[in-house]
C-alpha positions in Angstrom: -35.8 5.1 5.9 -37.7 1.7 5.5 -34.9 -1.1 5.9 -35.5 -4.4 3.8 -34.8 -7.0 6.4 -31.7 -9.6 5.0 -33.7 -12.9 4.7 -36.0 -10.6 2.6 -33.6 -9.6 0.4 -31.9 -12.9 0.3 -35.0 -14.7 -0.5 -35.3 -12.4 -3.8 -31.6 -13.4 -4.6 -31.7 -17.2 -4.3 -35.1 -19.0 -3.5 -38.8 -18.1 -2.3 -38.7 -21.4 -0.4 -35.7 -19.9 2.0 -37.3 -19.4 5.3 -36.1 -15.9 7.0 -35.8 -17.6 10.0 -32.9 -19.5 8.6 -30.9 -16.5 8.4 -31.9 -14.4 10.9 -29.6 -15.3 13.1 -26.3 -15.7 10.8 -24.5 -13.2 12.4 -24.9 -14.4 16.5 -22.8 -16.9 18.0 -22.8 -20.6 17.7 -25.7 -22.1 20.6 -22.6 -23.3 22.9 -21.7 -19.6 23.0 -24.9 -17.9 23.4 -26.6 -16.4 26.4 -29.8 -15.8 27.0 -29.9 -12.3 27.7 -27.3 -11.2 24.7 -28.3 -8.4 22.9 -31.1 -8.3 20.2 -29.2 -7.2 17.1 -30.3 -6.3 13.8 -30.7 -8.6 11.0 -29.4 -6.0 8.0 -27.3 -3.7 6.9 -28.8 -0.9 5.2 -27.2 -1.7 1.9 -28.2 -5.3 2.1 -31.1 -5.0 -0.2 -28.7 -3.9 -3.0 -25.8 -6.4 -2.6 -25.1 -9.6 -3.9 -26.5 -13.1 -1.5 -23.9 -14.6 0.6 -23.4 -17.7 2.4 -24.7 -18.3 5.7 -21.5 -18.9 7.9 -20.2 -20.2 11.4 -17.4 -21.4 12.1 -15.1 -22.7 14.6 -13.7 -19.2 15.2 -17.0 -18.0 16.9 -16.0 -19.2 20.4 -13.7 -16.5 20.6 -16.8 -14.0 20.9 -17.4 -12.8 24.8 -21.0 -12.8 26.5 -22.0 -9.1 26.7 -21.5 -10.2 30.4 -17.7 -10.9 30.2 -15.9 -7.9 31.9 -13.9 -7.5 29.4 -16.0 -7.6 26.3 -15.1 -5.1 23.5 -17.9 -2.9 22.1 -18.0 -4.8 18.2 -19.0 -8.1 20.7 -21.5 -5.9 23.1 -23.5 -4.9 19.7 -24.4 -7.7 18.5 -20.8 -7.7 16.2 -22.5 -5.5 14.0 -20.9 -1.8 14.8 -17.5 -1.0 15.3 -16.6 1.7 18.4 -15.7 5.6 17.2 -12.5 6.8 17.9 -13.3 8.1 21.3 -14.6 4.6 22.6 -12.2 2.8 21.3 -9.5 4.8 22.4 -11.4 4.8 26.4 -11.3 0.7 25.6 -7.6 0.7 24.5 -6.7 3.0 27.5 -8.7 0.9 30.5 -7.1 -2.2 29.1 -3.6 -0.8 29.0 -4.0 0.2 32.4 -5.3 -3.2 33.6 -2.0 -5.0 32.2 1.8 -4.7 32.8 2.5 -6.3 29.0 1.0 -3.2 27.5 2.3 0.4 26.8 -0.1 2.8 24.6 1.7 6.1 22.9 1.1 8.3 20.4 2.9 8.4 17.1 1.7 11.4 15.7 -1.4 13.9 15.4 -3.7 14.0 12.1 -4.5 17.3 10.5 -7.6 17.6 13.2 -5.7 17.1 16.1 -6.1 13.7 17.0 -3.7 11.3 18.2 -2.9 8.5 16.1 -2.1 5.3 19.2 0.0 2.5 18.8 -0.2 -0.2 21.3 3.1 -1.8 22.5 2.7 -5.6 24.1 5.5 -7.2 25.2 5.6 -9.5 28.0 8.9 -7.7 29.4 6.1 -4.3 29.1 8.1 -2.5 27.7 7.6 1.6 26.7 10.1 2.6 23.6 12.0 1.0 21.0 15.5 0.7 22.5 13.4 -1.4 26.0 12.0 -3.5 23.0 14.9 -4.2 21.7 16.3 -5.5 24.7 14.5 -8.4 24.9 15.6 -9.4 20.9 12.3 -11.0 19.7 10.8 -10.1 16.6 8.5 -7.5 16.3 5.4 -7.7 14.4 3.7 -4.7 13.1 -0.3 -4.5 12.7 -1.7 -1.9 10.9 -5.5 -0.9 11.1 -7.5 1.3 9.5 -5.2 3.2 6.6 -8.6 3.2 4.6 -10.6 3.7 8.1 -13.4 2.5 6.4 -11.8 -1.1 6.3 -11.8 -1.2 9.9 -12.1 -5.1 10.7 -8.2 -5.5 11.8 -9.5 -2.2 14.7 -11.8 -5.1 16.4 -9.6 -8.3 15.6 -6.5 -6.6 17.6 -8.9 -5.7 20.3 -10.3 -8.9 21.0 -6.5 -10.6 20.5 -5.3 -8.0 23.3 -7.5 -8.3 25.5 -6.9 -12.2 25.4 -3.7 -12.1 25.8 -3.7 -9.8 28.9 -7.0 -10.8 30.7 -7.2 -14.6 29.1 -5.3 -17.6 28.3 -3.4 -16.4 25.6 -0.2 -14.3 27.1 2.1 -17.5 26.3 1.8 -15.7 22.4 4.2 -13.0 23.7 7.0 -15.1 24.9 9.0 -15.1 21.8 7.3 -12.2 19.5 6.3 -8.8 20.4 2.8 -7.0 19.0 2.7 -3.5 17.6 -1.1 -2.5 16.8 -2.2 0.7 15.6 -5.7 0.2 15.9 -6.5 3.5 13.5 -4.3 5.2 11.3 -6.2 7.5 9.6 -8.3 8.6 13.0 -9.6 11.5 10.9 -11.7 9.4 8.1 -12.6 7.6 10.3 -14.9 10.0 12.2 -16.1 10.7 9.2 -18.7 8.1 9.6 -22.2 7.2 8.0 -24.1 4.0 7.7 -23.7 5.2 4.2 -20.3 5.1 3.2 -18.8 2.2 1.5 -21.5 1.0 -0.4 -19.9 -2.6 -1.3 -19.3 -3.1 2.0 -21.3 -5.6 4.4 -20.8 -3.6 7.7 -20.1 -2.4 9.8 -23.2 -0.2 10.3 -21.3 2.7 10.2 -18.3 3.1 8.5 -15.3 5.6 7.9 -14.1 7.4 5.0 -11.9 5.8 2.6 -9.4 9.1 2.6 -8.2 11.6 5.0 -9.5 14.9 6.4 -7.3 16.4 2.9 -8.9 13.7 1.2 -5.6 11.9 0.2 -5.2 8.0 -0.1 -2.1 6.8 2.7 -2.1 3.2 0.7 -0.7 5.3 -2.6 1.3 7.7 0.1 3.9 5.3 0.9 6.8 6.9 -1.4 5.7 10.3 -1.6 4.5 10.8 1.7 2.6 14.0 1.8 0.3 13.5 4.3 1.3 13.7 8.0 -0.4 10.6 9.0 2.1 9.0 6.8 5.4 10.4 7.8 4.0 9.4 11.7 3.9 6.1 10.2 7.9 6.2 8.5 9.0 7.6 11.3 7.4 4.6 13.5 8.8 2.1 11.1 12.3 3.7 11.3 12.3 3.8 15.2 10.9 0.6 15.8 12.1 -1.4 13.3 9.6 -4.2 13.4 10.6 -7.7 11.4 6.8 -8.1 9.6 3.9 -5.6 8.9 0.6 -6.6 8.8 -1.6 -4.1 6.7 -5.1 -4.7 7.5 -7.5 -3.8 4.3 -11.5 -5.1 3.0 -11.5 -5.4 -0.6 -14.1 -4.6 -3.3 -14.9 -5.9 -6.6 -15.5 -9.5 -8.0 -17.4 -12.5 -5.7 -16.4 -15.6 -4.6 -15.9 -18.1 -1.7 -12.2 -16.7 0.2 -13.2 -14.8 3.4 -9.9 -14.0 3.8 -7.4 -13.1 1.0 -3.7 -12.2 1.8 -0.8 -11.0 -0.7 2.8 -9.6 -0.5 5.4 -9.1 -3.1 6.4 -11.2 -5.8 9.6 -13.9 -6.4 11.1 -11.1 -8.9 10.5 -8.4 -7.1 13.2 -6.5 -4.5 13.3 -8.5 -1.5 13.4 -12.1 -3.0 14.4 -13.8 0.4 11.3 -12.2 2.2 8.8 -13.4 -0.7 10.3 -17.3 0.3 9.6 -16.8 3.9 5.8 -15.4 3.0 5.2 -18.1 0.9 6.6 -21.3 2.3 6.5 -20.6 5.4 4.2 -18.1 6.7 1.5 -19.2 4.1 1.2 -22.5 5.4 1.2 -22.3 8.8 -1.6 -18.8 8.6 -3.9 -20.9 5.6 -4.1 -23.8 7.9 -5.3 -22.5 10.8 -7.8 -20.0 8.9 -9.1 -23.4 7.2 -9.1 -25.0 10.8 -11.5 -22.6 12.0 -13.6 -22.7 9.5 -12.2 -20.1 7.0 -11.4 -20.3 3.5 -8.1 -18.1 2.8 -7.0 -17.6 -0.8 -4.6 -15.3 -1.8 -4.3 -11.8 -2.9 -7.7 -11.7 -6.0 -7.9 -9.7 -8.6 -9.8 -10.3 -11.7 -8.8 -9.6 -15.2 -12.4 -8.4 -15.9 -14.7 -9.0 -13.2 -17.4 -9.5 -16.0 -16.0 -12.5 -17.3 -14.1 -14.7 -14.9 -13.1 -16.7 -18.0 -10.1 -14.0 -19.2 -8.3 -14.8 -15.7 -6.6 -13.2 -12.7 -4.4 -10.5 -12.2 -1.3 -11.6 -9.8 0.0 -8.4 -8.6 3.5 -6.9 -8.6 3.1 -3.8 -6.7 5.0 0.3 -6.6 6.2 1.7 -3.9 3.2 4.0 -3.6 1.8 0.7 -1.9 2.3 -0.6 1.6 3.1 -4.0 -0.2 5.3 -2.9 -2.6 7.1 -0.3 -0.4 7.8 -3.1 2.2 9.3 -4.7 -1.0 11.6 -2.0 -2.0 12.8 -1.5 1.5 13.2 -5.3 2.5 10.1 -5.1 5.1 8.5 -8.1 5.1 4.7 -6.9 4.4 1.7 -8.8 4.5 -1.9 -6.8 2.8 -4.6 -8.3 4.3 -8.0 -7.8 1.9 -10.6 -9.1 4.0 -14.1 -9.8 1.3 -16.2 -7.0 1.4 -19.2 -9.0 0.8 -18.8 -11.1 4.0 -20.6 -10.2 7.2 -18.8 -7.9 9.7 -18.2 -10.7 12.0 -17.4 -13.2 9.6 -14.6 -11.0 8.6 -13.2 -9.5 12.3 -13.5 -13.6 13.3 -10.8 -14.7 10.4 -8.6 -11.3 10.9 -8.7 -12.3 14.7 -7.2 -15.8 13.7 -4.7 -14.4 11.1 -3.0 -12.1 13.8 -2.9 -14.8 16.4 -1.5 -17.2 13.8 1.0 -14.5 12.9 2.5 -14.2 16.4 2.4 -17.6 16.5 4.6 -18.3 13.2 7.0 -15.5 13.6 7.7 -16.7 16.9 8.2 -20.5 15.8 10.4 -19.0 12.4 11.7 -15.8 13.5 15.3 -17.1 12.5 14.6 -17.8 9.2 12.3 -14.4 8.9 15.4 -12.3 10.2 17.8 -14.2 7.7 15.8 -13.1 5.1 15.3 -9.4 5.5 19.1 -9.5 6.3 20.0 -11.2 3.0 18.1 -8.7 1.3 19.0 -5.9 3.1 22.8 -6.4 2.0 22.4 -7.3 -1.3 23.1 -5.0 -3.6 22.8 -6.3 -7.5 24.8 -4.4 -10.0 21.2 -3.5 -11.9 17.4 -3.0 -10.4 14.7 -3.3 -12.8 12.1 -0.4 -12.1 9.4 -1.1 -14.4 7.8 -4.6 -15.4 5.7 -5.8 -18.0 2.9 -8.6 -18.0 2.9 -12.1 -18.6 1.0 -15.3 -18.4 2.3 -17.1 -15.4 3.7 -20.7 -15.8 0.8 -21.9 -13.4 -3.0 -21.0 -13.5 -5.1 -21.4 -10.6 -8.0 -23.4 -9.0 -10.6 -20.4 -8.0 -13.2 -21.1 -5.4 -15.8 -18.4 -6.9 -19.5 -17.4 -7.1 -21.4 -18.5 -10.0 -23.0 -15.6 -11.6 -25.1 -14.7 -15.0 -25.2 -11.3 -17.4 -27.5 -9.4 -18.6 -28.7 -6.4 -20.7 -29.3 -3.7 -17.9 -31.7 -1.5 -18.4 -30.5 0.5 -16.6 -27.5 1.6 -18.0 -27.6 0.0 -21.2 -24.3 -2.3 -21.0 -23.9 -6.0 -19.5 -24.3 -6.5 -15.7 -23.3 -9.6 -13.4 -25.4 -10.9 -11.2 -23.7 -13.1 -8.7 -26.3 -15.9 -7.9 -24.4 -16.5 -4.2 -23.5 -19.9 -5.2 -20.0 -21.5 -4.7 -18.5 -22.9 -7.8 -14.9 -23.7 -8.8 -13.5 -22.4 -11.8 -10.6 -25.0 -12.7 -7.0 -23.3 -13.8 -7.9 -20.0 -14.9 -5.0 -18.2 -16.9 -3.2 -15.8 -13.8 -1.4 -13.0 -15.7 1.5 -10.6 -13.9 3.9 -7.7 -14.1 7.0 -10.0 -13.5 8.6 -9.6 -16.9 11.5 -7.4 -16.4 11.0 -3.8 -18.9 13.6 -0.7 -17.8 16.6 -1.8 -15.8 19.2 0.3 -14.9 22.9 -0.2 -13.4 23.5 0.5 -9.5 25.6 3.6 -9.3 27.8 3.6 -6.1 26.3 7.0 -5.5 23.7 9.7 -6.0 24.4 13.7 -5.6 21.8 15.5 -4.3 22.5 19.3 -4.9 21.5 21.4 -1.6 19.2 23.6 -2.7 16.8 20.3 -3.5 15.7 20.2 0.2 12.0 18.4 0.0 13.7 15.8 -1.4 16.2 15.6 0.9 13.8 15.9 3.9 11.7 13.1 2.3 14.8 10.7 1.8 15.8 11.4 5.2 11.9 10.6 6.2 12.4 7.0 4.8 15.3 6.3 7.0 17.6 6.2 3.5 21.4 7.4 4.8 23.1 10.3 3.4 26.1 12.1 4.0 26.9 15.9 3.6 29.7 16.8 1.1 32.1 19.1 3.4 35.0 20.0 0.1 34.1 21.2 -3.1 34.9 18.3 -5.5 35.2 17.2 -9.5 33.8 14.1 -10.3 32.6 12.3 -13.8 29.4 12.1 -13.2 26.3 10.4 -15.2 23.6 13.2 -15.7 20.0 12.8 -17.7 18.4 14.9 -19.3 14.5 14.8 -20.3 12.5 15.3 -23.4 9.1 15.3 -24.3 7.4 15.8 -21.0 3.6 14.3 -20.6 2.4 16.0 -17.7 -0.9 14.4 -16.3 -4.0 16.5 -17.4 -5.7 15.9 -14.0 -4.3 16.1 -10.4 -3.1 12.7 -9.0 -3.3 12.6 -4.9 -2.5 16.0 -4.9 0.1 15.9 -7.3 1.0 16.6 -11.0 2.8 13.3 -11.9 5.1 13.8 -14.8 7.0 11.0 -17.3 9.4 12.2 -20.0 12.4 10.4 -22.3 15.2 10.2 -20.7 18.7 10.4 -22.2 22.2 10.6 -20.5 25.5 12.0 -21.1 29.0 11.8 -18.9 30.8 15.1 -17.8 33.3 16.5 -15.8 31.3 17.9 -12.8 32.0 20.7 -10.0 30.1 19.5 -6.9 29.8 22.1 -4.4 30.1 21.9 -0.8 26.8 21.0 1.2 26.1 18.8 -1.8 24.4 15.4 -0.2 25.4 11.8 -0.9 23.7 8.9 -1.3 25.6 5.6 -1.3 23.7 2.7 -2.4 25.4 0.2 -0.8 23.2 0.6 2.6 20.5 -1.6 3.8 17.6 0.9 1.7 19.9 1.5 -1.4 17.0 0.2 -3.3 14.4 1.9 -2.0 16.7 5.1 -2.5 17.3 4.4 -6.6 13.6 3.6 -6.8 12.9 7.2 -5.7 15.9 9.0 -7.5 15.5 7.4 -10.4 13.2 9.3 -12.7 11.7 6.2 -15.1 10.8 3.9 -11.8 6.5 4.4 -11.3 6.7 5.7 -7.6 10.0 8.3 -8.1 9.8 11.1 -6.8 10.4 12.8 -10.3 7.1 10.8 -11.0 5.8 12.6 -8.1 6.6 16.0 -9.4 9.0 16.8 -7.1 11.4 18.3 -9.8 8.9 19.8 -12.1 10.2 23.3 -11.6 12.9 21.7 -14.3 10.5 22.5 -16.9 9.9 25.9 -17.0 11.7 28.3 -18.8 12.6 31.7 -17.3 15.3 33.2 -19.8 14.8 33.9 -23.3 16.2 35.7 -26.0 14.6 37.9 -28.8 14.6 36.9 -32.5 15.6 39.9 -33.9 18.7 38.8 -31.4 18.9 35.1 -32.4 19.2 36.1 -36.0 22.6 37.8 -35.9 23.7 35.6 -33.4 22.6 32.2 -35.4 24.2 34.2 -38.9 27.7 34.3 -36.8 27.5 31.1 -35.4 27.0 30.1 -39.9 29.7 32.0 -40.3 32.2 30.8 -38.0 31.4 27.0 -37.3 30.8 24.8 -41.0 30.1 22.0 -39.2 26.8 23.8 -37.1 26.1 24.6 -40.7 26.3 21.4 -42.1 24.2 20.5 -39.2 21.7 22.8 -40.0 21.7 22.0 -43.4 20.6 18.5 -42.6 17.5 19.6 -40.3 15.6 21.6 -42.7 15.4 18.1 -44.8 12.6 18.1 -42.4 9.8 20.0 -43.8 7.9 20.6 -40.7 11.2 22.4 -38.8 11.5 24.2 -42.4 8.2 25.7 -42.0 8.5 26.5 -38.8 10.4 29.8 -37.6 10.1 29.7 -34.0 11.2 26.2 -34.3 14.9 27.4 -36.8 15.5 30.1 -33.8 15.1 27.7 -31.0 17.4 25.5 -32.7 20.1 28.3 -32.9 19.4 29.6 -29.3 19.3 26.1 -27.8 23.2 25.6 -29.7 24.2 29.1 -27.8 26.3 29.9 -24.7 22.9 31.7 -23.5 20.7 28.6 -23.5 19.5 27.8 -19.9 21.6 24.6 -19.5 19.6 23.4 -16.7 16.3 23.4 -18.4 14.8 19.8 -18.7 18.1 18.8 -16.8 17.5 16.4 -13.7 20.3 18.1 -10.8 20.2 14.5 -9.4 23.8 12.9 -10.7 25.2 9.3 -10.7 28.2 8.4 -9.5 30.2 6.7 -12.8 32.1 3.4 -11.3 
């Protein structure tokens, strides 16, 4: 296939007068850093021709890039920083490096659905191999996460490069007082499913991986659920290792504008309020500053509210557990999402990931007491109510956006209005930001959940989060809260794998036999939030949302009308106030008129009616 070279197509987006030899070396090093015999690299990416103009850039960050000469150069430097390595390569890179370097262990947490290993480098300068060595040395742990939409696979090279600086250059003095978890690829399988045409929005690499796993389900909207194995690796690495901030490395899509680097986490209102303080007065700072030092321009987390007309404002984002942002939220793990621009070069975007991790080790190091404070004052709070849904607002400030200018026009094409981002910076002054942070459905912190036995996937998957739970060894009778749904809305289409469900929700008090083998939840534990945000069926990420309990709906016992009539003519007979009830429903003409309706009424009053039917078998303690 013909390839429109990138000056070409750049000099149809801005100006005939643009010379092609202005561009064509954007993506090489800066003249100080050049050799002579580095490798001739292409000047486009196949999609080029179809994407918006961007900015020529170079920036201080480009002396980190290695001579193809340097021994230790990593394959994104050796072509051209174009490409990024397959699995295989980069996991012979990973492994020659490890084996070069007493500060590094490499282990597997886990195997995909096709059988690969899914690697997590440990650096430390002690070297150590498992969690409990690690802990040992009590410096905080930071987490880096690569590749969960393997497609978006910039933080892969960053961590390379930053690894093999600190073991084979000047930079080990970052691992004094912090250690370094990098998964380089988390979903390994997606990303061997590679093509220089996948991710169409995306400006390289040349080849990219697949935005899903090999079962084609999303991990960043697996977090709560966590159906696919990839995942549970990933909460079980969590659990074990325990690390103080998690770095979750992403390339975003949608509108244009001037941020290279965008970063987010969760909100002031949200569930771990100490964390957000640390993230943004502290870790903000230090991370925006040095991105803007060399030669970056961070901005956080962007979102428009139509990415037609930048006029109606941004979107400030309060997210669900389904999230890695909002689940490190709900269980009081400091987490960073890192959306790199997908309209920035390849290199561009590795070079300001690269300087974001090394500033992170940096920061944590120089703050880890106030970082550790913070997760532990959220940790053991426990508020007497949690709100689980939120509704939007205006926020009391609006916000200076460095943007792209851009023009509309009748497509004829499709009919409908199109931007066309003209690749020129321009600052739209205090746009309205808008956010979920007004408080909708609360409800009060019981001191305890029961779990009936039988209920064992979501047991398993509350034991999978690392939420504690005891075994009731007596049978027992408790007052306990119980709902009850009504008016069920299942989804009409499948939902990453799943049949979500909402419903009304009402709920009485009873006296309640609770039978041996029963499980507890206490909410007064370190994840007792996470715990009510996935027990409690009105909260977006429950596992009731999830479909985990949608067995609840289906009806299994009847009973014949011919039955129901002599039964229901009895029940007349012998309770006037059922009557008197009755009475008053068939003021409502459309029950009147409807008999199947009159003898469920009758059946649903009856000792026979299947009590558990639209009954959630999750109970709340009553304190």
């Amino acid at each position: 296939m013909l390839r429109q070279p990138l000056a070409l197509s750049l000099i149809s987006c801005i100006s005939l007068a643009v010379s092609s030899n202005l561009l064509a070396n954007d993506d090489l090093p800066l003249a100080s850093n050049h050799s002579d015999k580095q490798p001739v690299i292409a000047n486009d990416y196949i999609n080029d021709a179809i994407l918006p103009a961007y900015i020529p850039w170079h920036g201080n960050s480009e002396q980190l890039l290695k001579s193809h000469e340097h021994p230790w150069v990593t394959p994104f430097e050796l072509e051209g920083f174009k490409t990024s390595p397959n699995y295989d390569d980069t996991v012979a890179w990973l492994e020659k490096l490890v084996d070069s370097s007493p500060m590094l262990h490499m282990q597997s947490i886990g195997k995909s659905p096709q059988g690969r290993d899914i690697w997590m480098i440990v650096a430390s300068k002690q070297g150590a191999t498992n969690a409990a060595e690690l802990n040992q040395n009590r410096k905080p742990k930071v987490l880096v996460q690569a590749g969960i939409h393997s497609g978006e696979i910039d933080g892969k090279d960053a961590g390379m490069m930053l690894l093999r600086d600190i073991t084979q250059g000047d930079k080990a003095a970052l691992l004094d007082d912090v250690n370094l978890l990098f998964i380089p690829i988390l979903s390994v399988d997606g990303h061997e499913r590679s093509s220089e045409f996948n991710r169409v929005n995306q400006r390289g690499p040349v080849n990219m991986g697949w935005r899903t796993t090999a079962t084609n389900l999303n991990l960043n909207r697996d977090y709560a659920k966590a159906d696919a194995p990839e995942m549970q690796h990933l909460l079980r690495t969590i659990n074990i290792w325990q690390p103080d901030l998690y770095l979750d490395v992403h390339v975003t899509d949608g509108i244009d504008y001037q941020y290279d680097v965008t970063f987010g986490y969760n909100v002031k209102q949200g569930y771990s309020p100490n964390s957000f303080d640390w993230l943004e007065n502290i870790y903000r700072v230090e991370v925006e500053a040095e991105l803007t030092k060399q030669g970056h321009i961070p901005g956080p987390l962007v979102f428009a509210m139509d990415n037609g007309d930048m006029s109606k404002g941004l979107s400030y984002w309060n997210p669900s557990a389904r999230y890695s942002n909002g689940y490190g939220d709900a269980r009081h793990l400091p987490t960073v999402l890192i959306e790199n621009h997908s309209l920035k070069p390849f290199k561009q975007r590795v070079l300001g990931t690269y300087v974001m991790l090394e500033q992170t080790l940096k920061t944590v190091a120089k703050h880890a007491t106030e970082l550790k404070s913070a997760i532990y004052s959220d940790k053991y709070q426990h508020p007497d109510t949690l709100t689980l849904t939120w509704k939007s607002e205006l926020q009391p400030q609006g916000w200076d956006f460095k943007g792209i200018s851009y023009t509309t026009e009748q497509s004829p094409i499709s009919g409908a209005e199109v931007v066309r981002w003209s690749g020129k910076p321009t600052l739209y002054e205090q746009l309205p930001v808008y956010g979920n942070t007004k408080a909708d459905i609360s409800v009060t912190r019981p001191a305890a959940y029961y779990i009936p036995a039988q209920w064992t996937k979501v047991i398993d998957t509350l034991a999978l989060h690392g939420v504690r739970m005891e075994v009731v060894e007596k049978p027992m009778t408790l007052e306990l809260e119980h709902y009850r749904f009504s008016e069920p809305q299942f989804a009409l289409n499948a939902y990453e794998s799943r049949q979500t469900v909402k419903a009304k929700v009402s709920s009485t008090v009873k006296t309640t036999d609770i039978a041996a083998g029963t499980i507890k939840v206490n909410t007064a534990q370190p994840l007792g939030r996470l715990a009510m945000l996935l027990l409690e069926p009105q909260a977006p990420d429950s596992l009731f949302f999830w479909g985990e309990f949608n067995t609840i709906f289906t009806r299994t016992e009847y009973i014949e009308g011919y039955a129901v009539e002599v039964m229901a003519a009895k029940m007349l007979e012998q309770q006037p106030e059922l009557k008197a009830e009755f009475d008053k429903a068939l003021q409502d003409e459309a029950f009147a008129n409807d008999p199947r309706a009159r003898l469920s009424w009758f059946y649903q009053r009856s000792p026979y009616y299947d009590k558990q039917y639209q009954a959630y078998p999750v109970m709340r303690s009553v304190d």
